[in-house]
N, C-alpha and C positions, 0 to 999 in steps of 0.2 A: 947276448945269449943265442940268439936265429945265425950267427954266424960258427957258434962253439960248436963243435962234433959229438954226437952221442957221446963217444967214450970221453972225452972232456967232461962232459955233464956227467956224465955217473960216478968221472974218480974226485969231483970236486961235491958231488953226496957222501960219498964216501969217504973222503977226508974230512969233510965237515963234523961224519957222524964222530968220526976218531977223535977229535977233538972234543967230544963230547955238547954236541950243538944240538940237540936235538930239536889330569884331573878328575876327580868321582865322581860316577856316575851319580845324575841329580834323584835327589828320593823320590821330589814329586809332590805334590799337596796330598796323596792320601797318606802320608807321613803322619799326619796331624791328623789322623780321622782314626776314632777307636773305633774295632772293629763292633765291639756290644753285642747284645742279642736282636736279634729283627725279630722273633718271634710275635713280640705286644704290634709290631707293625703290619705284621700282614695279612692277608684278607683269611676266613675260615675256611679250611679244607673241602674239597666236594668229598661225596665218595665213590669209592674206588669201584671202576667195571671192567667185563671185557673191552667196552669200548673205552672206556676212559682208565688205565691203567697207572696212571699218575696222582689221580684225584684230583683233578681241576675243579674250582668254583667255576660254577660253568656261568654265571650271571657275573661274576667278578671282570671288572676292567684292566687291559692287557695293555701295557706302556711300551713300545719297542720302537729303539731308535738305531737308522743303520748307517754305515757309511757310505758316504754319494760318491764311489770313485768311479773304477775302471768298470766295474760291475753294474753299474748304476743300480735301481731300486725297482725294474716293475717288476725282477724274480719275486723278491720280500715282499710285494704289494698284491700276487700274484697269490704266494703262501699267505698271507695275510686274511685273502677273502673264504681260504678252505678254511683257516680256525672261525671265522664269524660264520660259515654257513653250518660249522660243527658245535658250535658256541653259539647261538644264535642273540641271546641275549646279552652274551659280553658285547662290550662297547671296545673298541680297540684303537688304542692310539698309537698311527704310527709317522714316524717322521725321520727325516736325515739330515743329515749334514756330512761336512766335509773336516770340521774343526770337533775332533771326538770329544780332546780334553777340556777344552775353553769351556766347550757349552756343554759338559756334565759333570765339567768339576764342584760349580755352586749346588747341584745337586746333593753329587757323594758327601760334599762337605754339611748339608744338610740334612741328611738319611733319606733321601726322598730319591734316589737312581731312577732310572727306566726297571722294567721287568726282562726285558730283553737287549743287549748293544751288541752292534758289528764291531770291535774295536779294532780300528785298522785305520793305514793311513799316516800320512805326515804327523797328525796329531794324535797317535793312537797312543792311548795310555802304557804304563809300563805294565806288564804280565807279571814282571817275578816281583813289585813293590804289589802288586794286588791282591795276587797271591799270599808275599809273606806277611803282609799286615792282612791278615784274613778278611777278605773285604768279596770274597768271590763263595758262590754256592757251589757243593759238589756235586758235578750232575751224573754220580752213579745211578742215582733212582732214574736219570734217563736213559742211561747205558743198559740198565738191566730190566727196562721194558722192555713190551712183544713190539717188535716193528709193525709198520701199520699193513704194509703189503703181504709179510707171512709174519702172522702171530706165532708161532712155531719158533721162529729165532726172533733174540733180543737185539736190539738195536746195536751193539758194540759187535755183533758178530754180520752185520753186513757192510764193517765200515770198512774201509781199504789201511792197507798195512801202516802204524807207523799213526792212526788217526788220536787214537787211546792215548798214547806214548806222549805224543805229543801234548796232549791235554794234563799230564800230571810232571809233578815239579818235586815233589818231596812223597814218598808213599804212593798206597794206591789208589786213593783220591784224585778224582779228573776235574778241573777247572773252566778248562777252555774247549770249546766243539771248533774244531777248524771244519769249516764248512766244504770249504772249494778246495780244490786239491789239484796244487801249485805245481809245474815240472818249471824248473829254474835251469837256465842256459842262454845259449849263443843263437840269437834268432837270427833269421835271414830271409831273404826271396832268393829263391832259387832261380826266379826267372832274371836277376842279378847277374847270378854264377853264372847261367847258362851264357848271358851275354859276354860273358870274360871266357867263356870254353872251361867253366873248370866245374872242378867238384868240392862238395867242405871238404878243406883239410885237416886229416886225422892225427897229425903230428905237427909240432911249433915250426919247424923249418920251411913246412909244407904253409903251415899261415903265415910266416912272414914273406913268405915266394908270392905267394897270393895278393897278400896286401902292395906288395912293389907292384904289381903288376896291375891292379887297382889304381894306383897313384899317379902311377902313364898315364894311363886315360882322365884325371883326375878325379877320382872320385876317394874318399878315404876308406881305409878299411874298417876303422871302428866311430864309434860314434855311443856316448852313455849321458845317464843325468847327471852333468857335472855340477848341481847345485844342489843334485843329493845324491853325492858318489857311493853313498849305501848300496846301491844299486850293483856297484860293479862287483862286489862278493858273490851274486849272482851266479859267475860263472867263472870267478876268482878261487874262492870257497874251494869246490869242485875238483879244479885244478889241482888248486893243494891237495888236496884231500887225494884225486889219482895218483899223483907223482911220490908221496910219502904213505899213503893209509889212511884211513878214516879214523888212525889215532891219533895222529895231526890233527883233527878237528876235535878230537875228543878233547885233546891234553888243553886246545885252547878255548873249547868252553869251560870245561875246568877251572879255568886260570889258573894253571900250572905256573910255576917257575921257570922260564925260558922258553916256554913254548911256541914263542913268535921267534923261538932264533932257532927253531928246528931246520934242518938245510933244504925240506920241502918247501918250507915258507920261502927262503931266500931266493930258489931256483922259479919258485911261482912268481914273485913281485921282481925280479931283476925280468923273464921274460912279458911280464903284463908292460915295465918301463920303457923295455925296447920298442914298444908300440909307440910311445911317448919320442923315443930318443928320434928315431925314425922318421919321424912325422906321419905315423900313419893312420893318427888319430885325428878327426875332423878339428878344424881349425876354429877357435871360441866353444868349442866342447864344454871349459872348466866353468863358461858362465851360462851353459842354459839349462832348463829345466827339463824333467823325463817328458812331458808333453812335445816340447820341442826339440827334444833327442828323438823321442820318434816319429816325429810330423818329417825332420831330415834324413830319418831312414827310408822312412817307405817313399819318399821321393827321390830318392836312390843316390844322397849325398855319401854316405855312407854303406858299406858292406852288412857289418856286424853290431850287434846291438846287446848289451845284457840284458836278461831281462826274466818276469815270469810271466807265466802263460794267460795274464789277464790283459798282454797287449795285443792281442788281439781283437778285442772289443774296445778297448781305451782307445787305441788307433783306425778306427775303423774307417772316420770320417774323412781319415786323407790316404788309406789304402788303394791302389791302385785296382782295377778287378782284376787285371792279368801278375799281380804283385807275386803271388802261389809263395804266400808266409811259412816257414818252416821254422823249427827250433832242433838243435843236434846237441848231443853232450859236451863240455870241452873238448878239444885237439890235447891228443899226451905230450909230454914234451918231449918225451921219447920213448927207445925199448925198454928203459929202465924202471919206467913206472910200475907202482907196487901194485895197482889196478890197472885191469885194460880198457881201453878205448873204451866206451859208451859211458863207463859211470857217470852220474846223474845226482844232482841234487833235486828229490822232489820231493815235498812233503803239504801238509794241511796249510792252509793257508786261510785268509779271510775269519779273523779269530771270533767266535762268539762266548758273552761271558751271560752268565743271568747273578746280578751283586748278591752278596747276601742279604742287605737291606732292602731288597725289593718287594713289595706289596705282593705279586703274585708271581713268584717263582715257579711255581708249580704251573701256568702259563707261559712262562716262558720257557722252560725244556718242552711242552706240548707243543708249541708253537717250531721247534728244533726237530721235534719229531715228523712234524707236518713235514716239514722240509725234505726232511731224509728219505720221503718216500720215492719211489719210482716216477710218477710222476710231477712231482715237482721236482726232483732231480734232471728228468730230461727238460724240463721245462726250460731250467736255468742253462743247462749246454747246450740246448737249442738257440738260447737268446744270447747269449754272453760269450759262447765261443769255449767253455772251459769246465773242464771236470770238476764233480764233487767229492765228498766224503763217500758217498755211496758206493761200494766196491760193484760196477758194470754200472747201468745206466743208460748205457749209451745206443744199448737194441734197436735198429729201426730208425733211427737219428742218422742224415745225410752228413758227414763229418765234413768240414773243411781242412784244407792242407796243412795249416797250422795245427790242429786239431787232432788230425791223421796223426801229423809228424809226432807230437807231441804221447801219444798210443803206441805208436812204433819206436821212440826213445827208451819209453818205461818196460816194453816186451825186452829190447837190447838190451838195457842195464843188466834186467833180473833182479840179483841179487846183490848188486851194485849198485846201491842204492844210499846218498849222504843226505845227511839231515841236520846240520849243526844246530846247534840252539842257542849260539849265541843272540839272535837278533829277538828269541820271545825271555831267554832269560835276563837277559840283558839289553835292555832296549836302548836307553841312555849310552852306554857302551859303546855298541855295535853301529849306533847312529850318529851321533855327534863328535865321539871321541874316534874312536877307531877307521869308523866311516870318510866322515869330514876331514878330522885332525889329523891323518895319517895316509891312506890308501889313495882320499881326494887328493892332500898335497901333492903324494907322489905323481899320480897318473897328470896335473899340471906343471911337473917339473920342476916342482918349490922345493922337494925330498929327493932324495936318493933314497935305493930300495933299502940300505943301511940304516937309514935316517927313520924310513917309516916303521922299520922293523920294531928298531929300537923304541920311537915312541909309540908303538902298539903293545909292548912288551909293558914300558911305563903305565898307560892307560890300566890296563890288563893287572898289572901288579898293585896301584892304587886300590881297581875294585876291591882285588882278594883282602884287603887289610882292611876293608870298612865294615866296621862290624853293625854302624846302622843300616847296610842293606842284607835282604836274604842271598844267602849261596847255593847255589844248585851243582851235582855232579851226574856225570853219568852213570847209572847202576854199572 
């Protein structure tokens, strides 16, 4: 593809379009849980104040458990101690892990969940089986409280664009608070470039000139989690989604009919394989993990890295000080693209759910609210490196370079701005099947971009015909 000429690539979109080109996923153990009423379950309502706009049992005991990733836990343990000093008498139990599903499935299976979960992570539960077996509370009554910093405006009108959206699946019922607010792309140090004299390239010919010229000296140009190539849709996604439209990612969250043979798709994944064919993907890539995909990046084995904006704190412990981390949009593949240069996949990220079956729901959206304030929002981009829900935040806060960059991406895009939703409605899907069985094969060189297309189409097509899973589309 790095060798084909613009107008080669566009009349081979263009023919494509003329031509007319434009296993299931697993249910899960909450399959077997009825959703019932939680009401006989849960604790008795406080009542409702200015200050308490939810009605919290202010004496009732608060269960919250978070995921221990990229983020670690002394943000949540941080919010933690403003609910007990605003709750004095609630007792609050909080804890984490790393394994979501394992150690909260005997729970859900026995009605007894947390009040509060991060659900995120290798083991993050499925969103659209949570959902469609009603198994999740809806946190309008949180949406349409007074935020804690200006009672004046409700909580849904300080979140940043795309936070709402993202929390509903069928209707206008909201499910999930994406807490953190992810920009997804192509990280890098700049002080990398600078040692090669170059600048990110904005076009594929311009990345593949780059990466040779990287390979001299030997360093690779790319480098991902090849033992959870989920990852590389990061700024795969994107891709597609510049070079075709963001109906491209619409038709294949959809799971449309063909939509993985659309000629965006084909022109994306034939140019992500040349990285492959090339060699200019770091050598054992397909077997290590994102930890050690990026322990080899910031050690400057590699160039480019997909990724979202939670590696920066994930990575921090083998980051260079002079590393000067940055993250840019895709490179277009060329003039043809149907977006320009910057578009961006950014959206909510780090998903919170409060079950239906939880004892004190009404705790945990209070607990959600604590969050979203002003200062425990800077709290967490101070500590963590990474935006929240909160739309600003960041006032008075020393940014670092990833951080910067990552503010200066989202001002670029504007209104180029992608958000697919295959990986929250489909999680099984977009992870195992699509992820691993297809995009991974490829980028190891076991598939052809034909091969992966094809069995992503398969994958894709299985889900749409299972009638025991829920389907989502885009309004």
């Amino acid at each position: 593809m790095g060798s084909t000429s613009g107008i080669d690539r566009r009349s081979l979109i263009k023919r494509s379009a003329a031509i007319g080109l434009v296993s299931v996923p697993t249910m899960s153990f909450l399959s077997a849980c009825a959703s019932g009423d939680s009401a006989d379950n849960q604790v008795d309502k406080g009542e409702k104040s200015k200050d308490n706009p939810l009605g919290v049992n202010a004496s009732a005991p608060l269960d919250f458990v978070l995921f221990d990733g990229g983020f670690g836990v002394e943000y949540a343990e941080d919010a933690v101690k403003v609910y007990e000093k605003t709750y004095p008498k609630a007792k609050v139990k909080f804890g984490s892990t790393q394994k979501i599903q394992s150690e909260l499935q005997p729970r859900f299976n026995g009605g007894t969940p947390p009040d509060l979960i991060d659900n995120s992570g290798a083991e993050q539960m499925d969103m659209g089986v949570l959902v469609g077996k009603d198994q999740l509370t809806d946190l309008t009554p949180l949406l349409d409280a007074p935020s804690i910093d200006d009672p004046s405006k409700k909580v849904r009108d300080i979140l940043r664009p795309g936070i709402v959206e993202m929390g509903q699946y069928d209707g206008d019922a909201c499910y999930i608070l994406n807490y953190a607010y992810t920009v997804y792309g192509v990280w890098y140090s700049q002080t990398a470039l600078d040692k090669l004299d170059a600048e990110y390239p904005e076009d594929w010919d311009a990345m593949l000139a780059l990466c040779a010229k990287a390979k001299k000296k030997g360093i690779a140009g790319w480098t991902y989690a090849g033992k959870y190539p989920y990852y590389i849709p990061f700024s795969l996604y994107p891709f597609i989604g510049k070079i075709g439209g963001r109906e491209v990612l619409d038709a294949i969250d959809n799971l449309e009919p063909n939509a993985w043979k659309h000629p965006a798709v084909k022109a994306g994944f034939e140019a992500y394989y040349e990285l492959f064919k090339k060699g200019y993907v770091l050598k054992g890539t397909p077997g290590i993990d994102h930890v050690e995909s990026q322990t080899a990046w910031t050690q400057g084995k590699a160039l480019f890295l997909p990724n979202g904006s939670w590696v920066e704190n994930e990575a921090a412990g083998t980051t260079p000080d002079d590393f000067e981390m940055k993250v840019a949009a895709p490179s277009s593949l060329d003039s043809s693209d149907a977006l320009p240069f910057g578009t961006l996949w950014a959206s909510g990220g780090e998903p919170f759910i409060v079950p239906k079956k939880a004892k004190n729901p009404d705790g945990g959206m209070e607990q959600l609210r604590i969050m979203l304030s002003e200062s425990s929002s800077k709290n967490f981009t101070g500590k963590v490196k990474s935006l929240t829900a909160l739309d600003g935040g960041t006032e008075g806060l020393e940014l670092t370079s990833a951080l910067k960059s990552a503010v200066a991406a989202l001002e670029k895009a504007g209104e180029n701005i992608l958000n697919p939703r295959l990986q929250d409605w489909y999680v099984e899907l977009q992870k195992q099947k699509i992820g691993a069985g297809a995009i991974g094969e490829m980028m190891a060189g076991r598939m052809t971009p034909a091969e992966a297309m094809k069995k992503c189409q398969e994958f894709a097509d299985a889900a749409a015909k299972d009638d025991s899973i829920k389907h989502y589309r885009h309004k």
